[in-house]
C-alpha positions in Angstrom: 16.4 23.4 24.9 17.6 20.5 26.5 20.0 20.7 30.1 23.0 19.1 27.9 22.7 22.3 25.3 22.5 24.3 28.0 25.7 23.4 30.0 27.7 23.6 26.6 26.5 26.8 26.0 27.2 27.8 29.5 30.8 26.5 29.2 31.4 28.1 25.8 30.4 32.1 27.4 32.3 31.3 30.5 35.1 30.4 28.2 35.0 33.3 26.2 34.8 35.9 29.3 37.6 34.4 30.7 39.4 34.8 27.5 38.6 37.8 27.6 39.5 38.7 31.3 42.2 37.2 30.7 43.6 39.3 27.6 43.8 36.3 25.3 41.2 37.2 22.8 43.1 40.8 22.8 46.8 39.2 21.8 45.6 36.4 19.6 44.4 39.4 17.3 48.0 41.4 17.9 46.6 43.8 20.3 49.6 43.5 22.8 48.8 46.7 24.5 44.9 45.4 25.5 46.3 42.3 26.0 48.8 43.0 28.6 46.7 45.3 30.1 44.0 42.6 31.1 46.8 40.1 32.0 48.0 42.4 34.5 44.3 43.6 36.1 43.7 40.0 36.6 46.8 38.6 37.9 46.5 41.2 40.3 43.0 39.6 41.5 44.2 36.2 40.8 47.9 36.0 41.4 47.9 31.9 40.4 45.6 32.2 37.1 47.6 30.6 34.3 45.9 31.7 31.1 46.4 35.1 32.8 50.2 33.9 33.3 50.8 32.8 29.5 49.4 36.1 28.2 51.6 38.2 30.0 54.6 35.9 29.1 53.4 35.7 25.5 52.6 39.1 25.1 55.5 41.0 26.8 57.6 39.4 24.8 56.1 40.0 21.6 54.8 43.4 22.0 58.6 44.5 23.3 59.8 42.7 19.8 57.2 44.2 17.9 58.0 48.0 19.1 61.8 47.6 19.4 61.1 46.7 15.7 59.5 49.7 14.8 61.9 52.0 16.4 64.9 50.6 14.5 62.6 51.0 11.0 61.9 54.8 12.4 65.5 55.3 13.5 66.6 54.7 9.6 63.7 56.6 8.2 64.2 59.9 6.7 61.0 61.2 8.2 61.3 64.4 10.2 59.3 63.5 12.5 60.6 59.9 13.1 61.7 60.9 16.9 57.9 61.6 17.5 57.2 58.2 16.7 60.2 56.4 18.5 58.7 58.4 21.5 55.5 57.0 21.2 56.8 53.5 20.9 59.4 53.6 23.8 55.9 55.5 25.9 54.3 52.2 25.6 57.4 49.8 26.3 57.9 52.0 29.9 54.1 51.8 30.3 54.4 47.9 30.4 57.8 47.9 32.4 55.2 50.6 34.8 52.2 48.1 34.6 54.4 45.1 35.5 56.2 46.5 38.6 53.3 47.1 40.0 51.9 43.3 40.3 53.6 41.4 42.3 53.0 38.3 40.4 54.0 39.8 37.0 57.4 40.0 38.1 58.1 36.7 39.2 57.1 35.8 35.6 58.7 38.1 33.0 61.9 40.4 33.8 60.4 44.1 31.8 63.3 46.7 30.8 63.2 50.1 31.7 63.7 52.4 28.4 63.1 55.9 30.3 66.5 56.5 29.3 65.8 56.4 25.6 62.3 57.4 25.7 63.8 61.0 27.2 66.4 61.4 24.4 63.6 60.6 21.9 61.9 63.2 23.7 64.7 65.3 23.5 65.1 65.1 19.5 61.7 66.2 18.9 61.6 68.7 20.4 64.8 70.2 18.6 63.1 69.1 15.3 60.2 71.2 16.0 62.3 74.0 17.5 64.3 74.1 14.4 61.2 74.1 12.3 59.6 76.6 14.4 62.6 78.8 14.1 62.2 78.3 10.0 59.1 79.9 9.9 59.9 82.8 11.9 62.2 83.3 9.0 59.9 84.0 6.7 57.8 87.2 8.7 54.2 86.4 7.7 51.3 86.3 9.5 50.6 82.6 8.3 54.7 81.5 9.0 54.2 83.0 12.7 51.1 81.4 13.4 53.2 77.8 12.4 56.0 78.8 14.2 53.5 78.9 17.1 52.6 75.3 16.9 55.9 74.0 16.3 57.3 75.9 19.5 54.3 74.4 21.2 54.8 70.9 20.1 58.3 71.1 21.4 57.5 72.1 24.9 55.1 69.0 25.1 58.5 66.7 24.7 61.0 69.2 26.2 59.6 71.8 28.9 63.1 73.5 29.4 64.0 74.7 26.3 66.3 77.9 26.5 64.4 80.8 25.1 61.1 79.2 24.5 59.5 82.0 26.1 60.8 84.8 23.9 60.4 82.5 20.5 56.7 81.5 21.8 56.0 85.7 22.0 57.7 86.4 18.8 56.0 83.8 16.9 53.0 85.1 18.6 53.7 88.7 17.5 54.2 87.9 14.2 51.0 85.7 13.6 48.4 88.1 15.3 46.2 90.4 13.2 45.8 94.0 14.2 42.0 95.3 13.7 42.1 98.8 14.6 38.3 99.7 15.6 37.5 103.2 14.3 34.8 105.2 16.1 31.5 104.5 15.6 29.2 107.4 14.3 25.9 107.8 14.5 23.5 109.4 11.9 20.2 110.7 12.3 18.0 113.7 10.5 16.4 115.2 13.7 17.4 112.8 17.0 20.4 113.5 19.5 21.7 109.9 20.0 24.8 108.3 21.9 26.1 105.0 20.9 28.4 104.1 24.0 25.8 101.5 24.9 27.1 99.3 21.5 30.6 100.9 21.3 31.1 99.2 25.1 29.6 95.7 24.3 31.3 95.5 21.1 34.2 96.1 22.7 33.5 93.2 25.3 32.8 90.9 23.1 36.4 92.1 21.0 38.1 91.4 24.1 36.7 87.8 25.1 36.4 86.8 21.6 40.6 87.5 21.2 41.5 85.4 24.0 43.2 82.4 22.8 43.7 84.0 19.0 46.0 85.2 16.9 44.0 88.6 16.7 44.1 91.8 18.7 41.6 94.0 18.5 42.7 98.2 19.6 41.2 101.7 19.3 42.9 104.4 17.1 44.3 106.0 20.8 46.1 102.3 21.4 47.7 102.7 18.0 48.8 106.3 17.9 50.2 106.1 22.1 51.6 102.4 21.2 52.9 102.8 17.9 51.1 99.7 16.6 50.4 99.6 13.2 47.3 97.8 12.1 46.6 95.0 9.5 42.9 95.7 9.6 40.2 98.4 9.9 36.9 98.0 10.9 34.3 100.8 10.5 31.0 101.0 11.5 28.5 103.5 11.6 24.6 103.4 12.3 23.2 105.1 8.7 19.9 107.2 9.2 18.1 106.0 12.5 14.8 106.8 12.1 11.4 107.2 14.3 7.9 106.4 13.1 4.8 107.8 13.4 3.2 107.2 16.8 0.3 104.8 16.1 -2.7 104.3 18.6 -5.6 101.7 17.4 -8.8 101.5 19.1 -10.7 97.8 19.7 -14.3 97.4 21.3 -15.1 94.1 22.1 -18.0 93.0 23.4 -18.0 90.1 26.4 -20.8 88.2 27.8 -20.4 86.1 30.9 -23.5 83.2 31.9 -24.0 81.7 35.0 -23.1 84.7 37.0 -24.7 85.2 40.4 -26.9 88.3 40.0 -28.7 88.6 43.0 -31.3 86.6 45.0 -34.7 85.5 46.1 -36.6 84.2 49.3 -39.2 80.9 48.4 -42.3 80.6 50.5 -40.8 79.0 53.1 -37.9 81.8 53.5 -35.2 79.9 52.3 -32.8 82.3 50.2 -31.7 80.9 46.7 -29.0 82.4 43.9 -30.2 84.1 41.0 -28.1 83.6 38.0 -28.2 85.4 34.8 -25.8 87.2 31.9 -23.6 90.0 32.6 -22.5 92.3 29.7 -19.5 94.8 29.1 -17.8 96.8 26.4 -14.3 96.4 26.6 -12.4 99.2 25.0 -8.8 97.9 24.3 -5.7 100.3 23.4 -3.0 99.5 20.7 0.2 102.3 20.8 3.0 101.3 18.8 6.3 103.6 17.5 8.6 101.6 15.1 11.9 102.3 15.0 14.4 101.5 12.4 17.8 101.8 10.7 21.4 100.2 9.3 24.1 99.4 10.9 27.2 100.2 7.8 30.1 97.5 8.5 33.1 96.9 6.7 36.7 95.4 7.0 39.5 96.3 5.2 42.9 95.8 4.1 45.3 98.4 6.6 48.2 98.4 4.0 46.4 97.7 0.3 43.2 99.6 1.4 41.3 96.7 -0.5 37.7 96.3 1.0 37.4 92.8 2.7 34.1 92.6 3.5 31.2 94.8 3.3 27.6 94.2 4.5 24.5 96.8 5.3 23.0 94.8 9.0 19.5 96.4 8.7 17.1 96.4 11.5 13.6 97.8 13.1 12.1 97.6 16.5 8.5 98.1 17.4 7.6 99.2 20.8 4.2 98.0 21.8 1.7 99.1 25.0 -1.8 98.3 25.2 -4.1 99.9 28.2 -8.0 99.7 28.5 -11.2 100.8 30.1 -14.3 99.2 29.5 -18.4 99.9 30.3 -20.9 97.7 31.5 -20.9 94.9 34.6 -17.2 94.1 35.3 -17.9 90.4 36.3 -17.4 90.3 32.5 -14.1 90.5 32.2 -11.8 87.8 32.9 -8.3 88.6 35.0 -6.6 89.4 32.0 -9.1 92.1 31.1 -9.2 93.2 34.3 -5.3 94.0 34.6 -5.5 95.7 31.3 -8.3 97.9 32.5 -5.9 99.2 35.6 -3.5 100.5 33.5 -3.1 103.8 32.1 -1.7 105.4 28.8 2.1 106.1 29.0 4.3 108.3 26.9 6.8 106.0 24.7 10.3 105.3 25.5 12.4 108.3 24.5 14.7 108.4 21.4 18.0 107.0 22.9 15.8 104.0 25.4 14.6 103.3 21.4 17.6 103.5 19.9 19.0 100.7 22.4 16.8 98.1 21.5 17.5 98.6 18.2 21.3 98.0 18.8 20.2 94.9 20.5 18.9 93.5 17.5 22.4 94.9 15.5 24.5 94.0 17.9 24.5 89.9 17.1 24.4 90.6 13.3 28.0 92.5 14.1 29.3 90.1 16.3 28.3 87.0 14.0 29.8 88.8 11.0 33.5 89.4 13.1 33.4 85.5 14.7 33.0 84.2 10.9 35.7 86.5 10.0 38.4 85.6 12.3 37.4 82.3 13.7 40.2 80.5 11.8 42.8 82.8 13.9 42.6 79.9 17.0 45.8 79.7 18.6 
């Protein structure tokens, strides 16, 4: 490539960066808000850059044409949420009146108008719009028309943060939408084994009251009912069905190890000198297998408080197998690598009892019941 190809392409990147820098690229396209925003970060650097100069110009004055447009089609629109919009457009005109009072050299070129005034009474209208549909909902006393009420009272606070009474609607609304799952007692049943479930009833309820934070669901005890007087829209029962114990299995394994190149003793030469003797070394290694499986269901279902219609239903079935494994071992213990070794230093133990057994079986339950409440109320986000 030859130096004149060069230089033009050269001239023709330069050019475009500083079109870009510049904001012009941004407002020939009808990006006003890019536009302006460039024209001000570099007249900032570069107080005296024209190109700069004639974007601002340029674009301030059609950008404030284009959204004072817009607001006047919104302002004889029959949308309800037309204030909403007229916000948003009035937002951006006082963020270029903000932008341009900061720079110096912006103001000696354009003369921005303030709307904060009607950018506030905008503000102001929404918020009554979504007050007065919040307050629409409530009217209806569902679970559903609470949760919207919600929102709307939300939505208004985000234009208006001292609305009269907001705090009382926001609880009712919140009253109304939240589900009620009373938790019922969880049984246990067993043919021969004593067995306490508090260890699953306490993390269930953990996870009840983490899991509710931020929802429309509240999750309470049949003693939180009867002393509060709350009256539930759900029941949840579950109960562990026939936890059972297996037979206690022990399995036997000899294995035979050979090791070469193992020092085995020693010899003088002729001339006194002592050298290694290396050979094979041999052991039976006895290894130890216990095992006690442990099994059992988990019963859960959710119904309906008022209609007593079943709403779901599922059988979580689980089984645990506790494992040890001990040896001993005869022949030359050079053998037996560390492993081995550690294995042969242990002794038989007595398995965990029934309740230590029963616990890590819940473990195993425990996400199964979790999983099946989260995909049950996840939709109840506030």
């Amino acid at each position: 490539m030859n130096t004149f190809c060069r230089n033009i392409i050269l001239a023709f990147i330069v050019t475009s960066m500083a079109a870009c820098a510049t904001g012009k690229n941004a407002f020939d396209k009808g990006d006003y808000e890019t536009a302006l925003n460039r024209a001000v970060k570099r007249l900032k650097s570069n107080p005296n850059n024209k190109k700069a100069l004639e974007v601002l110009i340029e674009g301030y004055n059609y950008a404030s044409q284009y959204h004072l447009t817009k607001i006047k089609e919104y302002g004889r629109s029959s949308d309800s949420f037309k204030w909403e919009r007229i916000y948003s457009e009035y937002s951006l005109l006082n963020r270029y009146y903000r932008d341009i009072i900061s720079c110096p050299a912006c103001i000696d070129a354009v003369d921005p108008i303030s709307y904060i005034d009607e950018q506030e009474n905008a503000a102001f209208e929404a918020a009554e719009v979504q007050l007065a549909l919040g307050k629409e909902e409530l009217a209806f006393n569902t679970i559903e028309t609470g949760r919207q009420a919600y929102g709307h009272f939300e939505s208004a606070l985000r234009f208006n943060n001292n609305i009269p009474g907001i705090d009382s609607l926001l609880s009712l609304a919140l009253e109304m939408g939240t589900v009620r799952v009373l938790v019922e007692p969880i049984p246990v049943h067993s043919r021969n084994l004593e067995l306490t479930n508090d260890y699953f009833a306490n993390r269930m309820f953990e996870y009840f009251e983490r899991f509710s934070q931020g929802r429309f669901v509240h999750f309470i005890t049949g003693d939180e009912a009867f002393n509060y007087d709350i009256q539930p829209d759900h029941i949840i029962t579950m109960e562990f069905d026939d936890f059972v114990l297996g037979q206690q299995l022990v399995e036997k394994e000899t294995i035979k190890l050979e090791r070469d190149s193992v020092k085995v003793g020693t010899f003088k030469d002729d001339e006194g000198v002592v050298h290694d003797v290396f050979g094979t070394v041999k052991a039976d290694l006895v290894v130890y297998n216990k095992t006690l499986a442990s099994q059992g269901v988990l019963n859960f279902e959710v119904r309906d408080a008022y209609s007593e219609r079943v709403l779901v239903n599922r059988k979580f079935a689980s089984e645990d197998v506790w494992t040890y494994q001990w040896a001993n071992f005869n022949g030359d213990e050079r053998a037996l690598d560390r492993d081995e070794l550690r294995l042969t230093r242990k002794e038989e133990i007595p398995p965990p009892n029934a309740q230590q057994l029963f616990g890590s079986f819940i473990d195993r339950i425990y996400d199964q019941a979790i999983n099946q409440v989260t995909q049950l109320y996840r939709g109840s986000g506030i």
